[in-house]
C-alpha positions in Angstrom: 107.6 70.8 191.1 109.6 69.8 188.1 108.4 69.6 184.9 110.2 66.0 184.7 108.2 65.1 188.0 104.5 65.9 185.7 106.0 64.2 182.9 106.5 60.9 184.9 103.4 61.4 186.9 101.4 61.7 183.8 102.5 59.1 182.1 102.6 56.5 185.3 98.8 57.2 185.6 98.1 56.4 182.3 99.5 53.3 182.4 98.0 52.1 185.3 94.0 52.9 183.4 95.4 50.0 181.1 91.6 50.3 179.5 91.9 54.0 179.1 95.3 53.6 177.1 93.6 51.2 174.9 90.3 52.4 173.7 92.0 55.2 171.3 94.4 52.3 169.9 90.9 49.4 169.3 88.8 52.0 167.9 91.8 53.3 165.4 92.2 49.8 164.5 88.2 49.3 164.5 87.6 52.4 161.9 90.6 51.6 159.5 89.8 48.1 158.8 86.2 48.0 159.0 85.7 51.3 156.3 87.0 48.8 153.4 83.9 46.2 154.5 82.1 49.1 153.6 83.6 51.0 150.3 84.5 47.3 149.1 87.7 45.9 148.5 89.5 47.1 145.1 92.8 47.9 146.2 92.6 51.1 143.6 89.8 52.4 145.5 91.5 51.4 149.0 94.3 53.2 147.8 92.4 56.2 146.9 91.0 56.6 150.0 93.2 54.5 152.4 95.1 58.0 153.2 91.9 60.1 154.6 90.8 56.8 156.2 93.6 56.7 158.2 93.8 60.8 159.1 89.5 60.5 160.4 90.1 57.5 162.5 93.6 59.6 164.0 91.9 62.9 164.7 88.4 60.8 166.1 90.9 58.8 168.2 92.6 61.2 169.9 89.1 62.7 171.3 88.3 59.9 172.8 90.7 60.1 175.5 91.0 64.2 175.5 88.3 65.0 177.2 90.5 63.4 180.2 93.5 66.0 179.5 92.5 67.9 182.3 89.3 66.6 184.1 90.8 64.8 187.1 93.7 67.6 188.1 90.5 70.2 188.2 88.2 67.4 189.7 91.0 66.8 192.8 92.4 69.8 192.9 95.5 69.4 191.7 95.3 71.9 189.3 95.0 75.0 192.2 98.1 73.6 193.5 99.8 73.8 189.9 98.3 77.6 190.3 100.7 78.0 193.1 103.3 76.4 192.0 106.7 78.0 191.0 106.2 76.6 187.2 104.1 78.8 185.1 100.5 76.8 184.1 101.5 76.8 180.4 104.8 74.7 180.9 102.8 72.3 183.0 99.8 72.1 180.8 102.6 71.8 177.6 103.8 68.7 179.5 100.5 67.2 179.5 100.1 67.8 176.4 103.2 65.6 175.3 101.9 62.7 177.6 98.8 62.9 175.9 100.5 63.0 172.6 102.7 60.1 173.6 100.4 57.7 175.0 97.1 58.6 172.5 99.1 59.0 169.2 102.4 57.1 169.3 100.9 53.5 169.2 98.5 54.4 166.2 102.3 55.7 164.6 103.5 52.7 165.8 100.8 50.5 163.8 100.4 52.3 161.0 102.9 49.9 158.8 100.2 47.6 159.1 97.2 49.8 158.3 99.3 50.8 155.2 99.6 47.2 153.9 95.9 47.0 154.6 95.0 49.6 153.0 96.6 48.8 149.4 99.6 52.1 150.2 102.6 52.6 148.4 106.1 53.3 150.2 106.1 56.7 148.8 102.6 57.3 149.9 103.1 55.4 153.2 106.4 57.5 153.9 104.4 60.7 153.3 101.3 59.6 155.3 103.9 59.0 158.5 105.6 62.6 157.9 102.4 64.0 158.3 101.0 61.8 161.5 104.4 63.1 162.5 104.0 66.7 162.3 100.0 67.0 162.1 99.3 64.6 165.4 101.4 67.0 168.1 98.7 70.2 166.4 95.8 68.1 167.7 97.0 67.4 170.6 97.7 71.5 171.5 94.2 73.0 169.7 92.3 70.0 171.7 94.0 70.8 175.2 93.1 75.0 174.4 89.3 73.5 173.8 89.3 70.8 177.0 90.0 74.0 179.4 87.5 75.8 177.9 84.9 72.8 178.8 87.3 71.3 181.7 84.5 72.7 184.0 81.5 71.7 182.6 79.5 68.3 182.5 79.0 66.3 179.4 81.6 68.8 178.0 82.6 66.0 175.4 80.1 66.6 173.1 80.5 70.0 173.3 84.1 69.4 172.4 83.7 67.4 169.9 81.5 69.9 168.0 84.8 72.9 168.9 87.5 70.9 167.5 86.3 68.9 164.1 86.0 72.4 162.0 89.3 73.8 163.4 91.2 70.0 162.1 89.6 70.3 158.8 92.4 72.1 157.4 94.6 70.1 159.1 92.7 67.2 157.3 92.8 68.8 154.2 96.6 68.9 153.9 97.9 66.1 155.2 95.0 63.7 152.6 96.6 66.1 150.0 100.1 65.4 150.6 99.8 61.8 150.1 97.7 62.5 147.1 100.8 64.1 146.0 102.9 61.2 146.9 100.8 58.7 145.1 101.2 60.8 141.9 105.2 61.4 142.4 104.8 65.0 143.0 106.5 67.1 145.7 104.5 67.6 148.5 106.7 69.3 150.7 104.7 72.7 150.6 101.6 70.7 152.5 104.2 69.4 154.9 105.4 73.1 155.5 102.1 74.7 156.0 101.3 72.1 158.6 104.5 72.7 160.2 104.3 76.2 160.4 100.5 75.6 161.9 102.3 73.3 164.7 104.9 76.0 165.2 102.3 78.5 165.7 100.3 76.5 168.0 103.5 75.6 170.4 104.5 79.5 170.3 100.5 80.3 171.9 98.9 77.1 173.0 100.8 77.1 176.3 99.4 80.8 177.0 96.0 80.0 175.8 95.2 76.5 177.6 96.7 78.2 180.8 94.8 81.2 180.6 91.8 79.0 179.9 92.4 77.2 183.0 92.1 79.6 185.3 88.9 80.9 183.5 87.6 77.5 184.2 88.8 77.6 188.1 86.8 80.7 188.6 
């Protein structure tokens, strides 16, 4: 089994639940431009909060779908095969994590010119609102996939997962609203950017070990 070969089966199956690849992407769009119905439409106040806007509807987005990560390869069985196989669990499961990355949070990247004209954003708060989808998205993807093998096994697990993951992207959150805050004020904000960085670095150095030692917890 090559790591190319689960690359290209993950993302071939994805694309064939066409209403699966969606959903994240219409409720993304859904949450960013309904929220100004709500807070009204001053574009100092959409600016103000245009930045956390977009970061809540991002990290609730990406849950939708995760609870998916590994459901079906444990379900089918798949995933005792990978046990077998001559490629440790933690490249595999790293792989699935990029497809998830790629198919979940690439489009709302893609998109998110539009949400910052919606939203009232300026280019030096739009370019440090993408730098941080950039970096910050990949984290959620690897703490989310170390929470869905811990619940892989269980039914209803979403709720449960929702509850593990929200307080652990809360500083996540908290950095990335900041470094636009920054931006909007013409202040540096490349520490936040490094402190999320270094949080994705640490995550890609032990996620693979934890989500595969979590799997076979599950399989047990």
């Amino acid at each position: 089994m090559k790591l190319r070969a689960v690359l290209y089966r993950e993302l071939t199956l994805a694309y064939r639940q066409k209403a699966e690849l969606i959903q994240p992407l219409l409720f993304f769009l859904l949450v960013v431009t309904l929220f100004p119905l709500g807070v009204g439409p001053g574009p100092e106040t959409l600016q103000k909060i245009g930045p956390g806007v977009v970061w809540v509807a991002a990290i609730l987005s990406s849950l939708l779908g995760m609870d998916r990560l590994f459901r079906d390869e444990f379900l089918d069985g798949w995933m005792e095969q990978t046990l077998l196989s001559p490629i440790g669990l933690g490249w595999v499961a790293l792989i699935k994590v990029l497809a998830h990355w790629v198919i979940s949070i690439v489009p709302l990247l893609l998109i998110s010119p539009l949400m910052a004209l919606f939203l009232n954003l300026t280019v030096p708060m739009y370019t440090a609102l993408v730098i941080t989808l950039l970096v910050g998205t990949p984290l959620l993807s690897l703490v989310g996939a170390i929470a869905v093998a811990l619940t892989v096994g269980l039914q209803r697990g979403g709720v449960l997962l929702a509850l593990l993951l929200l307080p652990l992207f809360v500083p996540l959150l908290i950095f990335a609203t900041s470094a636009v805050d920054a931006a909007s004020m013409q202040l540096p904000y490349t520490p936040q950017i490094a402190i999320i960085g270094a949080m994705l670095m640490l995550a890609l150095a032990l996620a693979p070990f934890a989500i595969a030692y979590a799997l076979r917890v599950s399989q047990n």
